[in-house]
N, C-alpha and C positions, 0 to 999 in steps of 0.2 A: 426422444424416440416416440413413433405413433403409440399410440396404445393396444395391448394385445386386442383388444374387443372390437376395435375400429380396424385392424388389420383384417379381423375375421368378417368382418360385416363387408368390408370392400374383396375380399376374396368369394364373396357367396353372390356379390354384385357383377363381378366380371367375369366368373367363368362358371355357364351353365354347362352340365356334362351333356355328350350329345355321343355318347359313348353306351350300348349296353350294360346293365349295370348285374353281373353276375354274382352269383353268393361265392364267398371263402370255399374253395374246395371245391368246387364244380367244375364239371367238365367242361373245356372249350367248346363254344356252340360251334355247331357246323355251318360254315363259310356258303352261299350259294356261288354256284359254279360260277363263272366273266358270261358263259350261255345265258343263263337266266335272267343275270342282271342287264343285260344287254336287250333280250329280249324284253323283259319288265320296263323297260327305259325308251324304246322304241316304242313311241304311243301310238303309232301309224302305220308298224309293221310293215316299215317298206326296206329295212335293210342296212338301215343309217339313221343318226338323229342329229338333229341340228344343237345347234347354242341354245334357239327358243325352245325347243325342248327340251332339252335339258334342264333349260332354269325354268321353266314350267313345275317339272317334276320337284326339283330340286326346292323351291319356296312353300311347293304343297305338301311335302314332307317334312318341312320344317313346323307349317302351322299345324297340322296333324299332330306334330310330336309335344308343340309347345300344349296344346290342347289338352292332349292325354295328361301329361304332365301335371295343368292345373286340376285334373280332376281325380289323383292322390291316387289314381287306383291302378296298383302294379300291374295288373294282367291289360288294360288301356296302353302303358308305357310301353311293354313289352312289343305289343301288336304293333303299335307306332314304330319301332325300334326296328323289329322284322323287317317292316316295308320298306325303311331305309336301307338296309343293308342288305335288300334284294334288289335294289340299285344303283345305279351309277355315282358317283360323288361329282360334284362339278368338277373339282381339281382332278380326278380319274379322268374326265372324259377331256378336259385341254393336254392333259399331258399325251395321251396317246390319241389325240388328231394331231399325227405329228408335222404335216403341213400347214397348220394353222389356219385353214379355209373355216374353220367353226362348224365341222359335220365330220362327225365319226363313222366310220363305216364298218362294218360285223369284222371286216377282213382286219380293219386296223388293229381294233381292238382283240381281237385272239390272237393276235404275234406271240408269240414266244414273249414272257415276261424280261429274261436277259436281251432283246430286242428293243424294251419299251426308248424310245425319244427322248430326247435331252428334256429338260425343262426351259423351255424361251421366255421372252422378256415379252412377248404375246401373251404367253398362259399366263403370266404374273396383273398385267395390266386387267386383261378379262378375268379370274378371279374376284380382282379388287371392283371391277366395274358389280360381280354378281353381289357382292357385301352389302356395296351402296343399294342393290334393288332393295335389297334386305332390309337398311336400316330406313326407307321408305315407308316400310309401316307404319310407320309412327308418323308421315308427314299429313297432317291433318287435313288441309288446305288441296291438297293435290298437283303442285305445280312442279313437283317434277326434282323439289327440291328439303334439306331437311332442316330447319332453324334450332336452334338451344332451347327456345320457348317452344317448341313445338316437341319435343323428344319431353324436356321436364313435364308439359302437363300430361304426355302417355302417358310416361315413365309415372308419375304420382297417381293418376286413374289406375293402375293394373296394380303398385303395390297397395293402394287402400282396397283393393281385391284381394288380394294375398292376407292381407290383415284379418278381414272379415272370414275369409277361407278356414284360419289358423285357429283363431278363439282363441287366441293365446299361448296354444301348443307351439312353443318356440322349436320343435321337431318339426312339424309342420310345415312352419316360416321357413326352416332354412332349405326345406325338399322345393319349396313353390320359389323361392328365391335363385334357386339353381338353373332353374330353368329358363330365365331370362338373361342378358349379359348386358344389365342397366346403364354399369359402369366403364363398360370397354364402350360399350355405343356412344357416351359422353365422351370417353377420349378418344374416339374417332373421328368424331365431329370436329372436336377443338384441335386435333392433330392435324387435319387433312384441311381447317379452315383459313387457307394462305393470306386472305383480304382480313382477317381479324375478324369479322364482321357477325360471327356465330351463326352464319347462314351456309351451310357445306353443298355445294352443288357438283354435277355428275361432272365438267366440266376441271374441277379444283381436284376431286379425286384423282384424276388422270394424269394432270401434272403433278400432285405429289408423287405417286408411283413413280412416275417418268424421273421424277428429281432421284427419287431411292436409288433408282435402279441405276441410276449414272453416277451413284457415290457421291451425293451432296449431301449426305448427312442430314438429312432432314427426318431425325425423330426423334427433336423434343418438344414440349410443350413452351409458350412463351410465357413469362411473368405472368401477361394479362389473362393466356388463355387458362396459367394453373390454379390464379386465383378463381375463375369462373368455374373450371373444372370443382374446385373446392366446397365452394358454394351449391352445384349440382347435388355433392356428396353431403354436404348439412343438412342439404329440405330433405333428399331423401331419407336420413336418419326421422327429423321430425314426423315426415310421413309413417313412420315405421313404430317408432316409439312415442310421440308426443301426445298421450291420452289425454291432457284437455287442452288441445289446441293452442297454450299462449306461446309458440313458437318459441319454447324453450325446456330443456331439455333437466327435467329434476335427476335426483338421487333417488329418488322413489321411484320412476317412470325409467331407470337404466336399470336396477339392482339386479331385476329379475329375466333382465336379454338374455339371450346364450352366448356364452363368454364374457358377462360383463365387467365394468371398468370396477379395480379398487379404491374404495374411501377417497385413496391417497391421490388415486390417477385423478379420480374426478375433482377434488380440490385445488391439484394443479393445473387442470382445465380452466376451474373455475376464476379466471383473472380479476374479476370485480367484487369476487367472494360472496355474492347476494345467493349461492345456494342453488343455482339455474346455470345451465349452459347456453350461451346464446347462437344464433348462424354462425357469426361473427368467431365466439370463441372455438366452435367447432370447426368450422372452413378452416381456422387458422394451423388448430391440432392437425386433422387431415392432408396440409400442404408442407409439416412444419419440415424445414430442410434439411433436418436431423433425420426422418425418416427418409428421404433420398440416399441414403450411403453413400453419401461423401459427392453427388451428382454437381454439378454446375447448374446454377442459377437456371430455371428454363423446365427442369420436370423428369419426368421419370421416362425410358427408352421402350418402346413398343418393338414386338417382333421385328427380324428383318423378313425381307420379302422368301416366303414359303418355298424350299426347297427340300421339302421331303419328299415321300416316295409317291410314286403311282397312285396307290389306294391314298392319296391323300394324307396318311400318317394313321389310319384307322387300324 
């Protein structure tokens, strides 16, 4: 089985919260009204917002919040937090443009809640189209498209930030690691990459959805793409832990991670017994097919296509 440490490191890698984060015991914050948010969201005030507006808003609240976030200081996160959720969510605003024109209008959206529209196989496709603008960030080059080479060197520039951030406060590490979703971006890439090619284009997105949505089963990972995936998942350990650089991975340089591996784990990692963990022995722990429970050959199962509520599931 994986190791509890590598569990917890790949859970802090794939899901940053983008959720309020309230104390034990406190009151429910209060909701702003569908008026407000509506208004806040219409940056033109003419009565309706379109798709571009929408993802406008929507990728500027995103960096805002990813912002705050690196900068440790709760009343930052907070204020980021607010903004968002005196806004629209993308998936709010496809599910009730129930015509699917991609322009919400004031009337649409204050229907009666037990009124709101189905969820279409439009709003699924357009969601996944607004992902892909997302994971854009990271494409260096600018062409419109996102490479494996181009997501690892973001991806390894922002946590040797997080590092520097940290000073070792492994409390620290895991608040700034939260905030990013390193390893679901890796496995969106390699999930939605139909040509093998580690090159994911706006294009390949669309037919996978397309493929989802018609029940072709398509969400696993292939051999080559879980081994790659794996490998993703080792530099980024190195990246995180590897204080002098020889691209492997001691018993001194893990002891003191949060949640780290025992004596015993790490010996059983250790295949060549030289005392060091190498990409090689880590990728393989990472993919081992004992941690798939009981899966078939191919990798581990990503969400199906989003059918929850209105607000998105917020």
């Amino acid at each position: 089985m994986k190791p509890t440490w590598m569990l917890a490191l790949a859970g802090m890698l794939c899901t940053g919260a983008l959720a309020a984060q309230d104390t034990p015991g406190s009151p429910e914050p209060e909701r702003p009204s569908k008026e407000v948010k509506f208004k806040n969201t219409d940056a033109d005030a003419d009565g309706k917002i379109t798709f571009d507006e929408m993802k406008k808003v929507h990728h500027a609240g995103l960096k805002a919040w990813r912002e705050a976030g690196e900068s440790l200081d709760d009343k930052k996160v907070a204020e980021a937090q607010k903004w968002l959720d005196e806004r629209l969510f993308v998936f709010e605003f496809l599910v009730w443009d129930g015509n699917d024109d991609r322009e919400l209008t004031k009337e649409e959206y204050l229907k009666d809640p037990e009124e709101a529209p189905e969820i279409t196989r439009q709003d699924n496709l357009d969601s996944e189209e607004v992902d892909f603008d997302d994971l854009l960030r990271h494409d260096s080059d600018k062409d419109g498209k996102l490479s494996l080479a181009e997501l690892t060197k973001s991806t390894q520039a922002k946590l040797k930030q997080y590092v520097e951030i940290a000073k070792g406060d492994n409390d620290k590490l895991e608040k700034l690691l939260s905030i990013e979703h390193h390893m679901m971006a890796a496995y969106t890439l390699l999930n939605r990459d139909l040509d093998g090619d580690s090159v994911l284009t706006r294009e390949e997105v669309k037919t996978y959805m397309e493929k989802v949505l018609n029940r072709e089963e398509m969400h696993e990972l292939t051999k080559d793409a879980m081994k790659k995936y794996g490998q993703f998942m080792a530099d980024t350990m190195f990246t995180l832990y590897d204080k002098d650089g020889d691209k492997a991975l001691s018993w001194d340089e893990l002891k003191n991670v949060k949640n780290p591996p025992s004596e015993e784990e790490f010996k059983k990692l250790d295949k060549n017994g030289d005392g060091k963990l190498t990409g090689e022995e880590v990728a393989a722990a990472l993919t081992d097919s004992e941690s798939r429970d009981g899966e078939e050959d191919g990798g581990s199962t990503p969400p199906k296509p989003d059918e929850s509520k209105p607000d998105g599931g917020k």
